[in-house]
C-alpha positions in Angstrom: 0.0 0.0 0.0 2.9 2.3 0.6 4.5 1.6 -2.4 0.9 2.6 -4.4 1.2 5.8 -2.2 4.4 6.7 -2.7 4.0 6.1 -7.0 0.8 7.8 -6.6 2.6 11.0 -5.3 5.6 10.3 -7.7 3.3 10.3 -11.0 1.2 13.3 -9.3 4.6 15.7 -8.8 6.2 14.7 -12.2 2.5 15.5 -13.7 2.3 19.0 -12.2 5.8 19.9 -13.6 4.4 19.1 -17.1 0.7 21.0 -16.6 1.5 23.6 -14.7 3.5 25.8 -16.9 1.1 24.6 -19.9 -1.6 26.2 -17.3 0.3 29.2 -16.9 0.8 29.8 -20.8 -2.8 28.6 -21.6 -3.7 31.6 -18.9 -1.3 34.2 -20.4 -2.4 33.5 -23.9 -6.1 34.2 -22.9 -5.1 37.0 -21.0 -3.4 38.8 -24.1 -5.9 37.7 -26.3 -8.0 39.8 -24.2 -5.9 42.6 -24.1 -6.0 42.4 -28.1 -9.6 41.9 -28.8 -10.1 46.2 -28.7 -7.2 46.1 -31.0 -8.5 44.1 -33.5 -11.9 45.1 -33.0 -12.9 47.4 -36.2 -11.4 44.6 -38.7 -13.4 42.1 -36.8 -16.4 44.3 -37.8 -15.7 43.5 -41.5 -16.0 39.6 -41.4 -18.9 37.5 -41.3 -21.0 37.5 -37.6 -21.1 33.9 -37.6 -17.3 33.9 -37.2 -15.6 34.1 -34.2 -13.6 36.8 -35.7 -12.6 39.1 -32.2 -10.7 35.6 -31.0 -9.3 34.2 -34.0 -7.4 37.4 -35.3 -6.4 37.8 -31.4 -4.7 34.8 -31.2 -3.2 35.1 -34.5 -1.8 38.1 -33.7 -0.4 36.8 -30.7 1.1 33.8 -32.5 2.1 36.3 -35.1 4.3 38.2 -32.2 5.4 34.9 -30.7 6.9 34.1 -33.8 9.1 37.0 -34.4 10.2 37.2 -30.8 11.3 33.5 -31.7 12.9 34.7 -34.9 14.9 37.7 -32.7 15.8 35.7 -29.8 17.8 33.7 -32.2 19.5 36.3 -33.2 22.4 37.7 -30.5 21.4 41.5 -30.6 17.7 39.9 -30.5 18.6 37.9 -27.3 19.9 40.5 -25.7 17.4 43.1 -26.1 14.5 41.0 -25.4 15.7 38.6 -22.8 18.1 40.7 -21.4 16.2 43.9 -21.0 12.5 43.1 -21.5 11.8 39.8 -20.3 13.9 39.5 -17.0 12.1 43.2 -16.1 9.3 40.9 -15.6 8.6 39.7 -12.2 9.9 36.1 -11.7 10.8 35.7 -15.2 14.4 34.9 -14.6 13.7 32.3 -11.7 11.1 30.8 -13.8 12.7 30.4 -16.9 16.0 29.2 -15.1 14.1 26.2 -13.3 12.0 25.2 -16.6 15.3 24.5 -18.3 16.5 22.9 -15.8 13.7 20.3 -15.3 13.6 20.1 -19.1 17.5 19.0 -19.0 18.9 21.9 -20.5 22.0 23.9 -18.5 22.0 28.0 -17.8 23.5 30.4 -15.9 21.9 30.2 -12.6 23.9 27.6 -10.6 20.9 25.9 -9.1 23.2 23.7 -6.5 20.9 21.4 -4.5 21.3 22.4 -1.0 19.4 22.1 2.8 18.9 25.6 4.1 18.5 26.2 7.8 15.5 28.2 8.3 14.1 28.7 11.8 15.3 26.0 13.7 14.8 23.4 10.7 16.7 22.2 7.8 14.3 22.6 4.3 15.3 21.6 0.7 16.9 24.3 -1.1 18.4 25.4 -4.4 21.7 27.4 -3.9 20.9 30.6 -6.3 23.9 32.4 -6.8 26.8 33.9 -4.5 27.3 37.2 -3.0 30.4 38.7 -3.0 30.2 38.9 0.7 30.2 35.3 0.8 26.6 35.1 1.6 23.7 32.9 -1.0 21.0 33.6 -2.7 18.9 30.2 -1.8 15.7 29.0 -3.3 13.4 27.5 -1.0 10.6 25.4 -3.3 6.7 25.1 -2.3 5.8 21.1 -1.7 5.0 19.8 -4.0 5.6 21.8 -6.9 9.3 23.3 -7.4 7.7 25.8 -9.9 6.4 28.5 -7.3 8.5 29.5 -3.5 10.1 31.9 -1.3 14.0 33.4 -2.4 16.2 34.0 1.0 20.0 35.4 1.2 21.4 33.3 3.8 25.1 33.1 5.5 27.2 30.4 4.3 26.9 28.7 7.6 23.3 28.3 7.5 23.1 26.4 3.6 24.7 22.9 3.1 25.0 22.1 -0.2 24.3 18.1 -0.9 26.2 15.8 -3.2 23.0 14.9 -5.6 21.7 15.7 -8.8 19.4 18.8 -9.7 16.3 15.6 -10.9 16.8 13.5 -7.2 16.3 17.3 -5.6 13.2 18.0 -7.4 11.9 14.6 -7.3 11.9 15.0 -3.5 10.1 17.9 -3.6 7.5 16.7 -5.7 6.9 13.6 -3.8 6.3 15.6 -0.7 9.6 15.3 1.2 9.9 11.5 0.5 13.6 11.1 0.0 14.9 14.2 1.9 16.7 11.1 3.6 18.9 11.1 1.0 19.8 14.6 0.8 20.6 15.0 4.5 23.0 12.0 4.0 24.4 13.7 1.0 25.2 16.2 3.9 26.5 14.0 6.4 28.7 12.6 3.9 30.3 16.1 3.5 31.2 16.4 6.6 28.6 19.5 6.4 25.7 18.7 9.0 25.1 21.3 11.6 25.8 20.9 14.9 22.8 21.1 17.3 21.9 24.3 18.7 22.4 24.5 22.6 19.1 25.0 24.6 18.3 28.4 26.0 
């Protein structure tokens, strides 16, 4: 029965790292489409009634856009205008973008080093961001049990403990609700990086 259980939440975390950012784009397509349907409006006026005209030249216009970002952002003065200057303006776009590429294999240049953080008095499954040049992290602390959405934290490096596993075994355990975390912390002992207990007030 635990086994069932354990493959149940297994299929259900590797499912909501497919759907949810399909979800998210299916929302932000509607969501422009909206935006567009005054724009489009007086053409719309000149096609049939019967035809859902207001919707259709929305979303081709927003496929039409898609496509030539997607033409510019091959380009390097494209990439760097767009992604560099437009998109990462957006709130969470950089974060977001970072972790879909990871999950979907590809490398970037976010470092994304599995870690435990201590937060509070407990250690929680983390993703080591970047470092400062004070020595301190930037640490990414995932929601349970989808790695997509979470809190950001700069932490001292004596409270984050990077673990000797892969980027997937990380994200598997937060998507199986903490089922493996186990492993991690050994990763940690291993290290020789485990904290020492905190002495009672």
């Amino acid at each position: 029965m635990s086994r069932f259980i354990e493959s149940l939440a297994s299929a259900l975390g590797a499912g909501i790292l497919v759907v949810a950012p399909v979800y998210l784009g299916v929302l932000l397509l509607l969501k422009i489409m909206q935006s567009l349907a005054v724009v489009v409006q007086p053409i719309a006026r000149l096609l049939p009634e019967w035809l859902p005209a207001e919707r259709l030249l929305s979303l081709l216009l927003v496929l039409l856009v898609c496509l030539i970002v997607g033409f510019l952002v091959r380009t390097r003065a494209g990439q760097a205008v767009l992604t560099h200057t437009v998109f990462e303006k957006l709130p969470g776009y950089t974060l977001f973008r970072s972790l879909t590429l990871r999950i979907a294999g590809k490398a970037d240049n976010v470092t994304w080093k599995p870690a435990l953080a201590e937060i509070e008095e407990a250690l929680v499954p983390a993703f080591i961001i970047e470092e400062l040049a004070d020595g301190r992290y930037t640490v990414f602390v995932p929601s349970v049990p989808t790695p997509l959405a979470g809190a950001v934290y700069i932490l001292t490096r004596e409270r984050v403990h990077p673990v000797n596993v892969g980027f997937p075994q990380a994200i598997k355990t937060v998507s199986r609700w903490g089922a493996g975390a186990k492993d991690l912390v050994a990763a940690m002992e291993e290290k020789g990086a485990l904290p020492t207990p905190r002495a009672a007030p």
